[in-house]
N, C-alpha and C positions, 0 to 999 in steps of 0.2 A: 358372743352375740348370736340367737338363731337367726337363722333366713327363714325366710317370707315366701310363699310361692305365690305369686300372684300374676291371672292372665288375663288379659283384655281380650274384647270379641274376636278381633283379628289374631291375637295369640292364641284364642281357643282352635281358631279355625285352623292354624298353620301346627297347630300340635295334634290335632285329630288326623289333618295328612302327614305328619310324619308319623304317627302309632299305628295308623292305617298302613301307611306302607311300608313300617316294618314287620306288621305282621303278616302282610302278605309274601313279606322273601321269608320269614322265620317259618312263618307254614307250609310253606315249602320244601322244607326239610323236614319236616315233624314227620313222626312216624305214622300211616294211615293203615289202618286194619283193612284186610278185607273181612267185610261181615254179609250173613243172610238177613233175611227178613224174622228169625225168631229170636227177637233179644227175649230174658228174661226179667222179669222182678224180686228183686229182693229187699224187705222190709224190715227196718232197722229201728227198735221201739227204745226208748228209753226207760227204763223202772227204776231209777233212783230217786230218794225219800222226799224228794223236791215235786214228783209227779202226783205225789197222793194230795199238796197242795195245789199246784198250777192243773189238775184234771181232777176233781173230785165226781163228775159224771163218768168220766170213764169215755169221755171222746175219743181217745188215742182206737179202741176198741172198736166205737161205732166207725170211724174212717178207715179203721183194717177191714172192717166188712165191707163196707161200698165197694173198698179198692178190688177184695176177690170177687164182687161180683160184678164188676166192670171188668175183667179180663178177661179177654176171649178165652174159649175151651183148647185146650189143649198149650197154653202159655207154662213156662215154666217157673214157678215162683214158691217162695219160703220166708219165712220169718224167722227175726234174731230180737232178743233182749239184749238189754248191757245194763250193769250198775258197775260193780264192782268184777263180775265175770260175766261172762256172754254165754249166752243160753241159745238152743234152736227148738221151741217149743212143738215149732212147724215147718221140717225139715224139706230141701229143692225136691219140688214134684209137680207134674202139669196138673193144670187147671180141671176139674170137672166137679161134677156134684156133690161128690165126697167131701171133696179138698174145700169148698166152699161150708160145709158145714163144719167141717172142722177149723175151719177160721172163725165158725161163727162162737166155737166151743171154747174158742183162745182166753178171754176174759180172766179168768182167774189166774193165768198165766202173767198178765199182766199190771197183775197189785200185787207181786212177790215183791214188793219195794227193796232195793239195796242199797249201802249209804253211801258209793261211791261212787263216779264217772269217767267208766275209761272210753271215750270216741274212738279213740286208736285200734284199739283188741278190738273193738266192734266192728270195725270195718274191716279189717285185715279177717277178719273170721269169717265176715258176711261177700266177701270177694274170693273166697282163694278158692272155692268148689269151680271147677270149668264150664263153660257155656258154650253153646253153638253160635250164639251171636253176641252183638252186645250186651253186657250186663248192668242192671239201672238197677241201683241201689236209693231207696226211700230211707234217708236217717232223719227221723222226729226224734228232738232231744228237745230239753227244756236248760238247762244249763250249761255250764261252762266243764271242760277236764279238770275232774278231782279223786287224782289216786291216792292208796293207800299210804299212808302213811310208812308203812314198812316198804316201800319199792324207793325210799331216798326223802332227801330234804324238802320241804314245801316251802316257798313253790318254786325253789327250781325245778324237782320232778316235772310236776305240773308243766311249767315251761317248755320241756325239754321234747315232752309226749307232743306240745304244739304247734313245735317247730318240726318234728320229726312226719308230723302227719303234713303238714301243710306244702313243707320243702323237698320230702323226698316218697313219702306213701302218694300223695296227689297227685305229681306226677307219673309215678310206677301206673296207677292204676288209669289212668289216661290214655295212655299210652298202650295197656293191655284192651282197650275198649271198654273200661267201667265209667259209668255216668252215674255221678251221686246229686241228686235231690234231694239238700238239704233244706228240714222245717225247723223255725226254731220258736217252737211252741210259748214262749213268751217271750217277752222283750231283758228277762234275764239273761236268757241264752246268748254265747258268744257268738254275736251279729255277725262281727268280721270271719269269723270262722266259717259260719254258714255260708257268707256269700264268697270265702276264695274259697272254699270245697267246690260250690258248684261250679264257680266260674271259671276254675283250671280245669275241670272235668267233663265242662257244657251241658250241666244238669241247670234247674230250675231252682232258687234258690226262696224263700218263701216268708214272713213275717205273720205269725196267726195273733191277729186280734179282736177274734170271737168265734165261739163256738162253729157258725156258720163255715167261717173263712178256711176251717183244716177240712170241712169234706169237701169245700168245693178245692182247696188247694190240691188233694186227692184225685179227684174228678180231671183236673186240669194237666197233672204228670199224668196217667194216664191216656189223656188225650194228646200229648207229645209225644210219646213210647206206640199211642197206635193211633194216627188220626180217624177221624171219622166226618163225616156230612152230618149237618144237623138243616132243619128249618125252622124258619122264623118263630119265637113264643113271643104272641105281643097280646096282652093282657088276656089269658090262660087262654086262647086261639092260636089253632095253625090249620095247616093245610094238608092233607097230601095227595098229591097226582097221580094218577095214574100210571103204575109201571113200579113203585115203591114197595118193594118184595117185604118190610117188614119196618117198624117203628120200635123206638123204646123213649120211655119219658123217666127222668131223671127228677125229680121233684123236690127241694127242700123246702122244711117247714117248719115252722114252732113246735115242741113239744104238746103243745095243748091245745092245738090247730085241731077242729073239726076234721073226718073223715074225709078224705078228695073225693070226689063223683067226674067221672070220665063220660063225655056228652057224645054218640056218635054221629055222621052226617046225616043219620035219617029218623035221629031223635031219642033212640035207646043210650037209657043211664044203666051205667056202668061200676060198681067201685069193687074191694079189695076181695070181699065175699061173692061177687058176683061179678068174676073180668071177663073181658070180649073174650070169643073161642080160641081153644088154643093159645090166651095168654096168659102169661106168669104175671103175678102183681105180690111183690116184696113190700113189706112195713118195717121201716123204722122210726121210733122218736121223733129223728128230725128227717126224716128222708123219705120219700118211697119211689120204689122201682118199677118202671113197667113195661115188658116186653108183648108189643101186639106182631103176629106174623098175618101175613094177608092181609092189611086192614082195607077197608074201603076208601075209596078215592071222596075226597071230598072236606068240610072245614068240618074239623072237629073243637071240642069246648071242653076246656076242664073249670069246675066249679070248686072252689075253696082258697086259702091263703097260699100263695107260693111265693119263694122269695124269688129275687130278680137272677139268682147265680142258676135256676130251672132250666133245661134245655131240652129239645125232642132232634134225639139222632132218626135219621134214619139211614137204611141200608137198599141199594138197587143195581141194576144194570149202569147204569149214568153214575159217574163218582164226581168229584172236588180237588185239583191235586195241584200244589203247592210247590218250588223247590223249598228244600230244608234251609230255615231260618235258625241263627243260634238264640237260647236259652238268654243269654244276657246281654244287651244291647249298650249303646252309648248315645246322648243326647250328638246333634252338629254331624254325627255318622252316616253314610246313607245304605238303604240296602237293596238292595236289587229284589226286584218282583218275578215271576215266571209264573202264571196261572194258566190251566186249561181244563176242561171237559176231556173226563176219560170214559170208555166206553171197556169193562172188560181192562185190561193192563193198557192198552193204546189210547193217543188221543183220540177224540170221538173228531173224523172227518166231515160226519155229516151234521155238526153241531148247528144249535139254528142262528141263522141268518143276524137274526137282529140280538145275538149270546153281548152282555155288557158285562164286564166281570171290574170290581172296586173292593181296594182295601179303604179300612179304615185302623185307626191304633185310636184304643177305648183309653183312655186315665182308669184308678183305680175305684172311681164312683160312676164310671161306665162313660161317662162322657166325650165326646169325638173330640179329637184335638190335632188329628190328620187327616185326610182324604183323598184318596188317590183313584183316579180313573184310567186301570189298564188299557194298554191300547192293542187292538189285535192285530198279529204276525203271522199269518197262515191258523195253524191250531194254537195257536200259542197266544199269551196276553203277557205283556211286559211292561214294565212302569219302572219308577223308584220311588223310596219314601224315604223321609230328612227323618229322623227322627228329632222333637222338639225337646225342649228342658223339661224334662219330667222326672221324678226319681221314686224309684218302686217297683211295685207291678202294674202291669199295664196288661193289656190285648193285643191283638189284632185279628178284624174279623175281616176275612174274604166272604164279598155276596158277589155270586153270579144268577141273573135271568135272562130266561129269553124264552118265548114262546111258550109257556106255561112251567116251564121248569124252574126250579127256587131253591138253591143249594148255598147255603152257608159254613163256612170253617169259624174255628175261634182255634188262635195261638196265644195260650198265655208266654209273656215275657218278663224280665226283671228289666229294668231303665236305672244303669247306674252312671251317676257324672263319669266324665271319662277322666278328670283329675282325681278320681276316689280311687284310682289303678296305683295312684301318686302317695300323697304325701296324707290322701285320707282314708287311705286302703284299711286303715287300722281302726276307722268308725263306729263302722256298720251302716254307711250313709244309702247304700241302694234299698235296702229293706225297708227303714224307716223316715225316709227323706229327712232327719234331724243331723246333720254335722255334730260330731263331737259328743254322741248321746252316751257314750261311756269310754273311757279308757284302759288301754293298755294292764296301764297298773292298778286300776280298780277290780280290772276282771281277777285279777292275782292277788287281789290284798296288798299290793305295795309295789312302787313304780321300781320295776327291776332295772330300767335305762338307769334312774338316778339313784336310786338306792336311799335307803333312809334319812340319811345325813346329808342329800342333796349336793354332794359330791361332784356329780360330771354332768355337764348338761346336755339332754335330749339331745336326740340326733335330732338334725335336722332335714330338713325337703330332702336337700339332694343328696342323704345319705338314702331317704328312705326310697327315692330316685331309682340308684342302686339298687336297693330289694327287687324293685318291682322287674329292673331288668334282669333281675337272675329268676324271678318267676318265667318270665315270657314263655319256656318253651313249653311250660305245661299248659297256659294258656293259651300258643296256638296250634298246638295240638288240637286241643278240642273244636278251636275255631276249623281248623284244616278240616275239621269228618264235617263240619256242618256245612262247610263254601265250596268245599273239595268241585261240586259241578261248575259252580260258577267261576273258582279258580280258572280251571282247565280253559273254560272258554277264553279267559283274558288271557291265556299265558303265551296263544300264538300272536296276540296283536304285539304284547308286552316285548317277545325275541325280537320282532322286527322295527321298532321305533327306538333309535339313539338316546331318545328326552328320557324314556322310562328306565333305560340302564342310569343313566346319567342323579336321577334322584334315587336310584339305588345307592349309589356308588353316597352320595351325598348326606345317605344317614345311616350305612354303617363309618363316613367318615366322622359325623357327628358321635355316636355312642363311640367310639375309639376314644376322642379326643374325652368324653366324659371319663370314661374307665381309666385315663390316664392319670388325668387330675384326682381324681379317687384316692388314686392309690400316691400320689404325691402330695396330697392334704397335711399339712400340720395337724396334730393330734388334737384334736377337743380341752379347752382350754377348763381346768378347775376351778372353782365358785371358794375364794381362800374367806373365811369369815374370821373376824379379831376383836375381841372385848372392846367394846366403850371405853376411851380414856376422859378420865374425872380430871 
């Protein structure tokens, strides 16, 4: 007979504090890197025969260039292929004009299509070079592991590459400070795969379904790896104040979109043939880029179609600064807020008077579905937010004003149920908000639990229970680099309060008493089938 996992409100809420607070004693132990401020990028493409179908434009290309030229100069980044063997077409080197054009030269690099899919050898190739800081690995794949035929039997092989990456490469590289950002370029792709890569590792984990959605998916790792200020774009109008050292407008478009016209505050049209002094104005298909330095103070206008994923960063003396939130979030969970006004690397003291600073968390059709109104602590603004039943991606945008100043963040996040850690870890439910949108053994061509002849029946919840807690410590790991400040702060209330050792003590008694029964379980009972008697 399987078992049933099934929890009531109250149940959710009393299993969110107990994963809560074991991951705060497990992360505690994880291993925390020290790192500087230059992580690097590493870009991980997929070119197997599956790609010339699912990217016939050659999207994969257009998003490799946005990404090089959203990287600061001097950032150190490269690019890997994989089918069958892994390729470095465009070998670790910092950022500059060159290295951007040479990304732009990548393209035929990438329709060498090959028939095979090894994720494994691709990552293991695109991680072992060393870095000075963290290393953020971008893997866009479109399908599922499919080795060659000559490295073993199918699909166990297959099987074998997936376990090995998941169980023992994901956390290795966790642990060394790699963050993968996994895309999974259609809804072929192994969902589950995508989201425990990134979710053991605290990368971004990503569902592309349309063209659109991979540059701005693009756009969005990037702006986790380096935050940035943006201001408001509300129907092609923004502002900028005075003191604003320099702007850039990120614009996506239709292919067959009319030319953009850039409006200034004092009336002079602008576009790609003819940009404001001193700035760069890039064309793509669907994109364009534009960097204004000096601009003038005042509401400028852009004329033409843009979609809604458009943004205008700018850059100044006054920053936006955030503590680090993790990559993938849980509905019922809360998370702690820390906003302030920087001046230069310090809070700004003399921030104004009447400074309001508010999160909001967007759904994935932009819509508010939180609200939060920081409240101010000297330079500091601190709130929390519940996160609601959501599953996917989401946002979250911090806006602070006050006194003519207008600074906005956008955090992309994934929102996975916090039972999909459980017994639907094997889905792909955070991606695609659908339960159950493929299996196990469908991904493999045939259910390897049960085996042809239906044999032995599925594991069940609390075996897969089990799984998840032998995952935990690469997942909090990664949680540990992202809470690491906020940790610290709880951990002197945490030694001196009895009650908080006391529910310590109460859910490594809990998991004990699970691992016991585990392992004194009666063996999984066989399905005996017998002819019809006439």
């Amino acid at each position: 007979m399987a078992w049933s996992w099934r929890v009531s409100e109250r149940g959710r809420g009393q299993a969110g504090l107990l994963l809560a607070g074991l991951l705060c004693l497990v992360a505690g132990s994880a291993v925390a890197q020290s790192v500087d401020e230059s992580p690097d990028v590493r870009v991980i493409v997929d070119v197997s025969g599956s790609m010339r179908t699912n990217d016939p434009d050659q999207l994969a290309a257009s998003a490799l260039e946005l990404l090089v030229l959203l990287l600061p100069d001097g950032t150190a980044a490269g690019v890997w292929t994989f089918g069958e063997r892994v390729d470095s077409p465009l070998p670790l080197g910092e950022v500059d004009a060159g290295r951007r054009a040479d990304a732009t030269a990548l393209r035929p690099a990438l329709v060498e299509y090959q028939q095979y899919t090894d994720i494994e050898a691709a990552l293991r190739k695109a991680a072992e070079a060393p870095a000075n800081g963290w290393r953020h690995l971008v893997l866009l794949t479109d399908g599922v592991i499919d080795l060659p035929p000559a490295r073993g039997a199918k699909p166990e092989v297959d099987a074998a590459s997936r376990r090995t990456l998941l169980e023992e490469l994901a956390p290795a590289l966790a642990a060394q400070g790699v963050v993968v950002h996994a895309i999974a370029f259609s809804d072929a792709a192994d969902l589950a795969l995508v989201e425990r890569l990134s979710r053991s590792t605290g990368g971004l984990p990503a569902l592309i379904t349309s063209p659109e959605s991979l540059l701005s998916a693009f756009a969005d790792i990037v702006e986790r790896i380096f935050p940035a200020d943006r201001v408001p774009l509300v129907e092609g109008r923004f502002s900028i104040e005075p003191g604003v050292e320099a702007f850039s407008a990120l614009l996506f478009h239709d292919p067959d979109a009319r030319p953009l016209m850039l409006v200034a505050p004092d009336g002079t049209r602008y576009d790609a043939r003819n940009p404001p002094p001193g700035a760069n104005w890039q064309m793509d298909p669907r994109f364009d880029l534009l960097r204004v330095p000096d601009p003038a103070s005042g509401k400028w206008r852009l004329e033409g179609e843009i979609s809604g994923d458009s943004r205008i960063g700018v850059r100044g003396a006054v920053s936006l600064q955030l503590t680090p939130l993790p990559a993938v979030v849980h509905p019922e969970l809360t998370l702690p807020l820390v906003a302030w006004l920087a001046r230069g690397a310090e809070p700004w003291s003399a921030a104004p008077e009447d400074l309001a600073i508010s999160v909001d968390l967007l759904d994935a059709d932009g819509t508010v579905q939180v609200e939060v109104q920081l409240q101010r602590q000297g330079e500091r603004f601190v709130g929390e937010l519940t996160v609601p039943e959501l599953s996917g991606a989401a946002r979250l945008r911090l806006h602070a004003e006050g006194q003519g100043i207008v600074r906005q963040r956008y955090l992309a996040i994934n929102v996975q149920p916090l039972l999909s850690l459980l017994p639907g870890a094997e889905q792909g439910q955070g991606l695609d908000g659908q339960a159950g949108l493929r299996s196990l053994g469908e991904r493999f061509h045939t259910d390897i639990a049960t085996g042809s002849d239906g044999e032995a029946m599925p594991d069940s919840a609390a075996d897969r229970f089990i799984d998840f807690i032998h995952d935990l410590p690469a997942y909090a790991a990664a949680l540990w680099r992202d809470s690491r400040p906020w940790l610290e702060r709880r951990g002197a209330a945490f030694a001196g309060d009895p009650r908080q050792w006391a529910v310590a003590g109460l859910v490594i008694l809990t998991l004990l008493s699970l691992l016991v029964w585990r392992h004194r379980r009666v063996p999984r009972r066989r399905i005996h089938r017998e002819d019809p008697h006439v």
